[in-house]
N, C-alpha and C positions, 0 to 999 in steps of 0.2 A: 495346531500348534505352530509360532513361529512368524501370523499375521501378524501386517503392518497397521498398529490402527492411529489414526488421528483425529485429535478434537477441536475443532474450532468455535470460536465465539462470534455465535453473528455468524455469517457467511464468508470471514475471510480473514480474519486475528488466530492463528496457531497456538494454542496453548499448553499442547500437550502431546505427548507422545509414548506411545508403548509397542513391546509386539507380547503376542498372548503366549500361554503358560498351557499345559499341557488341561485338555479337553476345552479349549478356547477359550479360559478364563483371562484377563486381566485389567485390571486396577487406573485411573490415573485423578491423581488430585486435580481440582480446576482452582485458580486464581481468588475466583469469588462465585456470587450467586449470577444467573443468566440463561439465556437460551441457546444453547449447545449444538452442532449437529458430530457426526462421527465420518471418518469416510474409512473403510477398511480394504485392505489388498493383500494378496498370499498369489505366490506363484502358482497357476492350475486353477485361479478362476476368478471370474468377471468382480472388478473393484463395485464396492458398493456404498452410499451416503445415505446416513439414516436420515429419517426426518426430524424436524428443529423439536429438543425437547425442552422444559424449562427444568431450572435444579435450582431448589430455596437455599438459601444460605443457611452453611450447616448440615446442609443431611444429605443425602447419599440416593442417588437413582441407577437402579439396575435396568443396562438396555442389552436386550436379548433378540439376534435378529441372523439370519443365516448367509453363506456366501454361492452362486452358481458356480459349479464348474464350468470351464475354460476348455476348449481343445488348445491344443500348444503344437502349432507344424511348426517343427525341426528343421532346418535347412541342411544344409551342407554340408560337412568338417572344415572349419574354418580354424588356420592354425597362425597362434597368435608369439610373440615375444614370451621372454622369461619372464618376463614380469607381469604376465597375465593379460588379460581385457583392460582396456581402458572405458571406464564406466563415465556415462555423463558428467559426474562434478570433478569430474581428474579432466577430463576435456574441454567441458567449460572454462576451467581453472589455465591451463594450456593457452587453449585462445585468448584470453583474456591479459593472459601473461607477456604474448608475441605485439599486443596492442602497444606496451609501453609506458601506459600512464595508470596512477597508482602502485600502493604499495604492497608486493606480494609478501605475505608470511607462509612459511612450508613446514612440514610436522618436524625437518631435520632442526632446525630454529625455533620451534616450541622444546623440543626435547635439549638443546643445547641454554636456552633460558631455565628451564624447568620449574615454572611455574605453579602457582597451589591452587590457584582459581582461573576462569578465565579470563576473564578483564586484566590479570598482569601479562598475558600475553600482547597487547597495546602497547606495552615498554617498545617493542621491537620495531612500534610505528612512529616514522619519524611523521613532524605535522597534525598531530593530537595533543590534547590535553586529556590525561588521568586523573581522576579525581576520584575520593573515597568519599560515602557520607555514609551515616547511619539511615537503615531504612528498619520498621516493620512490615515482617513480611506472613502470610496469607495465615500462620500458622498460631502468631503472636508474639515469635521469637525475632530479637533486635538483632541484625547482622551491618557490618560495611559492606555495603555495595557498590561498585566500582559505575560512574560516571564520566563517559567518555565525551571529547565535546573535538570537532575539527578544528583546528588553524587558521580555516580558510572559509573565507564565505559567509553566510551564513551563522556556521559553527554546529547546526545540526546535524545527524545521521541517524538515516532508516537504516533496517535490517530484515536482511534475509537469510533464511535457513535453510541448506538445502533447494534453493527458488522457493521457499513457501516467507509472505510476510511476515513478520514477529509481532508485529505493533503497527498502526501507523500515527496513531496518536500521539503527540510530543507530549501533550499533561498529563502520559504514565510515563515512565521509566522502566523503558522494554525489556531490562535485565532483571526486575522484581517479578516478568510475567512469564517468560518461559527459560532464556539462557543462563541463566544464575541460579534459579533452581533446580529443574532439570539435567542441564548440560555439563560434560564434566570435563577436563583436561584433558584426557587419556581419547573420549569420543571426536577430538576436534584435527580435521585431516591438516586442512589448511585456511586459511584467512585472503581475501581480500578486499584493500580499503580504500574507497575516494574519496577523497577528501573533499571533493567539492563535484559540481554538477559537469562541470569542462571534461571532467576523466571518467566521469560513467561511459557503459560503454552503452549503445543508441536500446539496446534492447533491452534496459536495467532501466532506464529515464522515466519508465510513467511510477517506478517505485521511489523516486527520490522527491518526491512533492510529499510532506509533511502538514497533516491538519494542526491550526496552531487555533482554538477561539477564543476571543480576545472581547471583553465586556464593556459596553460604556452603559453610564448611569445617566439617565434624560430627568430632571427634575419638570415635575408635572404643574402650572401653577393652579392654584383653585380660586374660589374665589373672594374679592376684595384686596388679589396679591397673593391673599395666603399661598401655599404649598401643599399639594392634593398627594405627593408621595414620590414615589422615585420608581421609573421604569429602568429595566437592566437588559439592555438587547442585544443578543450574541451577535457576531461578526463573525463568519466562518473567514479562514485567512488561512493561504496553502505556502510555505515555504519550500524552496530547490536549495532541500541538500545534500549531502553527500549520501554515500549507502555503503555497510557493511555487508557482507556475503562471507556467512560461515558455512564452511563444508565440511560435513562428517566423512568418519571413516565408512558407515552405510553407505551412502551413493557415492563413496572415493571408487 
């Protein structure tokens, strides 16, 4: 009870997230049809990744698989502030903060906005554009989805959760796949945003390149002049944009 589990699409797209229910059941919807892996973790023993399963659109696949115990050597007593351990994404957050560039948002500033979704959290970023459209989303049901777009550059932004990617695909719209369904006001610690590639900081930089592909149509001729059809050939094309990094209160 109480494991960490996550689901990825492909080897590195985040889609999901749960911890399990008592006798290590639980549950997570996925976006669409594809091939899945799981990676699960519990304090007291060895993190584990399932192997790649496929799931048809539509139905439901049960994976049943077990975790090793861990020894766990104790150090010290180590004695800390009132305010507890500082856990990686509160010290990340920290560092990143003393840097200078970029716009930090803090749960005291979500809580003084008080927001209904996340994407109005963005209000608080100065150098965005907010935008709502209507999306259908995985279930059938029409919601506004919030479309966020940088100022500067580009105009793009990646995201990250926790350090894990969201998306890196620009032609989805990374809030229909996991932070808009999933993710809820109350779980988001703190926010920060670059707007552009100049304020990443050097160890964020290989996440802010963005797959964009881009089609041209080659007209084939045949012959006597005629026209034998039209060839369509992708152009893979990688844009430097900015990056979001959302922290929960989990790794706060």
């Amino acid at each position: 009870m109480g494991a960490d589990v996550q689901v990825a699409l492909g080897d590195s797209v985040l889609v999901g997230r749960a911890s399990t229910r008592a006798g290590g059941v639980f549950a997570i919807r996925l976006p669409r049809a594809g091939r899945y892996r799981l990676q699960v973790s519990s304090l007291g023993y060895h993190s584990r990744i399932s192997q790649a399963f496929d799931v048809p659109e539509g139905d439901t696949v049960d994976v049943v698989f077990s975790l090793a115990p861990e020894a766990i050597g104790l150090p010290g007593l180590d004695v800390v502030t009132e305010g507890g351990p500082v856990r990686a994404g509160r010290a990340e957050f920290e560092a990143h903060l003393a840097r200078g560039k970029g716009v930090f948002v803090t749960r005291a500033q979500i809580d003084s906005l008080g927001p209904l979704e996340v994407g109005e959290i963005f209000k608080l970023v100065d150098g965005v554009r907010l935008n709502w459209e209507q999306a259908t989303l995985d279930d059938g049901t029409r919601k506004m989805v919030p479309r966020i777009e940088s100022r500067r550059g580009a105009g793009c932004l990646a995201y990250l959760l926790d350090g894990m990617p969201i998306v890196r695909s620009q032609s989805v719209n990374p809030w229909r796949v996991f932070p808009l369904v999933g993710l809820k006001v109350e779980d988001v610690e703190a926010i920060e945003v670059y707007r552009h590639m100049s304020e990443v900081p050097p160890e964020l930089r290989n996440q802010a390149f963005v797959a964009r592909d881009k089609r041209r149509v080659r007209i084939v001729p045949g012959i006597r002049g005629g026209t034998a059809g039209r060839v369509v050939t992708e152009i893979p094309r990688e844009d430097a944009c900015g990056v979001v990094v959302i922290r929960t209160r989990a790794a706060w």
